[in-house]
Each structure stands twice: as structure tokens, then as C-alpha cells.
C-alpha positions in Angstrom: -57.8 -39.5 9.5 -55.7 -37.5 12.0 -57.6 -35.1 14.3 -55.9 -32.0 14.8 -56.2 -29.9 18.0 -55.2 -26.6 19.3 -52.7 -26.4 22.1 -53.6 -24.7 25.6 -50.7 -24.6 27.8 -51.5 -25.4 31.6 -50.5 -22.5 33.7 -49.2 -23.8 37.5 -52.7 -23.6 39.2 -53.9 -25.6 37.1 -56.0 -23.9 35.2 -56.3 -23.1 31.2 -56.9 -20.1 28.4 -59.5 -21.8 25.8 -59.6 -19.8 22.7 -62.5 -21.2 20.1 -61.3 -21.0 16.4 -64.7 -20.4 15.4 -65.6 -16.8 17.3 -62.8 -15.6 19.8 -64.4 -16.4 22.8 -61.8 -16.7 25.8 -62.2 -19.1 28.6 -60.1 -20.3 31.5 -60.9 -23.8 32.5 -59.7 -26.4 35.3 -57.4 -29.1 33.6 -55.9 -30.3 36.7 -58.3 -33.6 36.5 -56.5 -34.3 32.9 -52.6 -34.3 34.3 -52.3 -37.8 35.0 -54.6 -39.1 32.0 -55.9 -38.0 28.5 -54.1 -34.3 27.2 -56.6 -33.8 24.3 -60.0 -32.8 25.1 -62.9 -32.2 23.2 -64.3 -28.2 23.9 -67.8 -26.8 23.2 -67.8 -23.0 22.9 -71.2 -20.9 23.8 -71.3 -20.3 19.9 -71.9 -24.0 19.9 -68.1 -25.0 18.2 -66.8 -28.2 18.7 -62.8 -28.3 18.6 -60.0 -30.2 20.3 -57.5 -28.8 23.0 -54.1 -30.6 23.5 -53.1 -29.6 27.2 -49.2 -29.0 27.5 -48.2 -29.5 31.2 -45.0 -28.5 30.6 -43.4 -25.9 33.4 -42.3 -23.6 30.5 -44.0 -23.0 26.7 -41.6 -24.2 24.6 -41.0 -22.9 21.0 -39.9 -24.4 18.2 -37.2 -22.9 16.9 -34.8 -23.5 13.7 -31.4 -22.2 15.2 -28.1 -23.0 14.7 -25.4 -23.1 17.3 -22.7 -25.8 19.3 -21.8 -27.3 22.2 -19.0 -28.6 24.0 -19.1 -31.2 26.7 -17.9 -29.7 30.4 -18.5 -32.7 32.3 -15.3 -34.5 33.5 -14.4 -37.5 31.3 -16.2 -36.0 28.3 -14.6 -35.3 25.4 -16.2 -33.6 22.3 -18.3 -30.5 20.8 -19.5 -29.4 17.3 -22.6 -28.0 15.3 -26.2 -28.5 16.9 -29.7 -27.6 15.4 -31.6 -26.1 18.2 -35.2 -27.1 17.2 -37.2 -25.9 20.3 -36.6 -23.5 23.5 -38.1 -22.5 26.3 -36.9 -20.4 29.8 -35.8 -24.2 31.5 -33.9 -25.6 28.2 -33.8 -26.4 24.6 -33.9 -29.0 22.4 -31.3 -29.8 19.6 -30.3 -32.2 17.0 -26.6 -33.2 16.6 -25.7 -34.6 12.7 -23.4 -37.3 12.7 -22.1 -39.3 15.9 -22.0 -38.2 19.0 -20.7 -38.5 22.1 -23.3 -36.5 24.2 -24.9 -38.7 27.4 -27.9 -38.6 30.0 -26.8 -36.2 32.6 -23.6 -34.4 30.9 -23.0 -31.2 31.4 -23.0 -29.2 28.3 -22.0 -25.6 27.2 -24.3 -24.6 24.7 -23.7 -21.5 22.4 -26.4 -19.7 19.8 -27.7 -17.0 18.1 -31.3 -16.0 18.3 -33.0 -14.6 15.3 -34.0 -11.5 16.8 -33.6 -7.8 16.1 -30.2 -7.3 18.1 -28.9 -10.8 17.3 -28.3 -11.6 21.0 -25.8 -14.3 21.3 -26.4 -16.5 24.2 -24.1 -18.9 25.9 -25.8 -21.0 28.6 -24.6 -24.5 30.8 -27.5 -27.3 30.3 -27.7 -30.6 31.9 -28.6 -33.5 29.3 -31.8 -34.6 30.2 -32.7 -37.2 27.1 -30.7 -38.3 24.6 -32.8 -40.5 22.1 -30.2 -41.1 19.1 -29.5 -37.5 17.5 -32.4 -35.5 19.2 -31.0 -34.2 22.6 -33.1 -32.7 25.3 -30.8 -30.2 28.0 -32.0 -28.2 30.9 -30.5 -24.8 31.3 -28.3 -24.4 34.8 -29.6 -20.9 35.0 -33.2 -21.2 35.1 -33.3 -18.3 37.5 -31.2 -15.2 35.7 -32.2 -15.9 32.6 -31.5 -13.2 30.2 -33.9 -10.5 28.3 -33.6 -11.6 24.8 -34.7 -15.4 25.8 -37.3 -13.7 27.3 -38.3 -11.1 24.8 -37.7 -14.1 22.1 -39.9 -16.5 23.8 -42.3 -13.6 23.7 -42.9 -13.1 20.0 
């Protein structure tokens, strides 16, 4: 038997939004203690709800996503590009699959182009550095965290 728990994502102080699936009730909570060590926790609301919280440290939420797009290696020495399923995004990267083989590498640099799903179709084209490669699942980091544009923003939104 699996248990299943909500996810609270863990601002940069530290601190948490609990939301109990039972009555509503918001709470912010200190989850610095649990960085280093267990990420679910077991909450008690005041209406007396027991529930699990997965903590997501992560520096940006991340969405999952279903996305198509491509890429083309920039990095000197690499050859290569195609068709890539972006299956998660957030304001610092994405996540993609790649069908097929693949010559995409820890540390490349990467052009990566898609469509987002939203009301204007915005067409994005950002550089990412390869961060994980783990057979056809590819983790990037975008190049420009800083000017990131509206419609990532607005799309991370809803």
C-alpha cells in the first residue's frame, strides 16, 4: 500500500503553505529542519486531519508539462538535434524526453525550441545547459534564468 501525500513547495526562508484536504485551513510552517533528511511529513490540522506533505526544495515549482518541441546541440564538438517531449518546466529549466538515440551529454549546451499551450501560443526559444542525462530523460538549465519571458511566467502561473 502506497501512501500518497500532498506537495508543499519550500519557499527560500524556509518556510511552508500547509493546506489540509479535509477543511481549508492555511498554515505556514518551518521545514528547514527536514532539508537534509526525510521530505514527507505527517501534518495534524486543528480540525484534527491527519495527511502527508511531500516538501519540494526545489529553487523553482516545476510543472509537468506534455509539450512538444527540439533541440539542437551548440556546444563545440557536438553534433545533432531533433524532436523532444518536454515533460516538466519551471523559471530555471525543463525537463524532456528524447525518442530514439541520442547524442545529448552532461554539460552540453543546448538550444531548445517550444510551444506553450497557452492562449497566444508563445513560441519560446531558450539556451540550457544539460544538467542530467539518465538514458532518454534529459534535465537542462535555462541560460537565462534572469530575463525570463512573460508567457513562462504567466504559464507557470496557471
Amino acid at each position: 500500500m502506497t501512501i500518497s501525500a500532498l506537495k508543499a513547495h519550500v519557499r527560500t526562508n524556509g518556510t511552508a503553505t500547509l493546506i489540509c484536504p479535509a477543511c481549508g485551513a492555511v498554515r505556514n510552517v518551518s521545514a528547514e529542519r527536514f532539508r537534509h533528511g526525510r521530505h514527507v511529513i505527517t501534518a495534524r490540522c486543528r480540525c484534527r486531519h491527519v495527511y502527508n506533505i511531500l516538501l519540494d526544495f526545489r529553487r523553482h515549482y516545476r510543472k509537468k508539462t506534455n509539450l512538444p518541441g527540439t533541440y539542437e546541440i551548440l556546444s563545440e564538438g557536438g553534433v545533432g538535434g531533433g524532436i523532444i517531449h518536454i515533460i516538466n518546466i519551471s523559471r530555471g529549466g525543463l525537463g524532456f524526453t528524447v525518442s530514439g538515440l541520442h547524442r545529448i551529454e552532461k554539460d552540453q549546451l543546448l538550444l531548445v525550441e517550444f510551444q506553450l499551450n497557452d492562449k497566444k501560443q508563445s513560441v519560446l526559444k531558450k539556451r540550457a545547459t544539460v544538467k542530467s542525462v539518465q538514458q532518454n530523460v534529459i534535465g537542462c538549465q535555462f541560460m537565462e534564468d534572469a530575463a525570463m519571458e512573460k508567457a513562462l511566467g504567466f504559464f507557470l502561473q496557471t
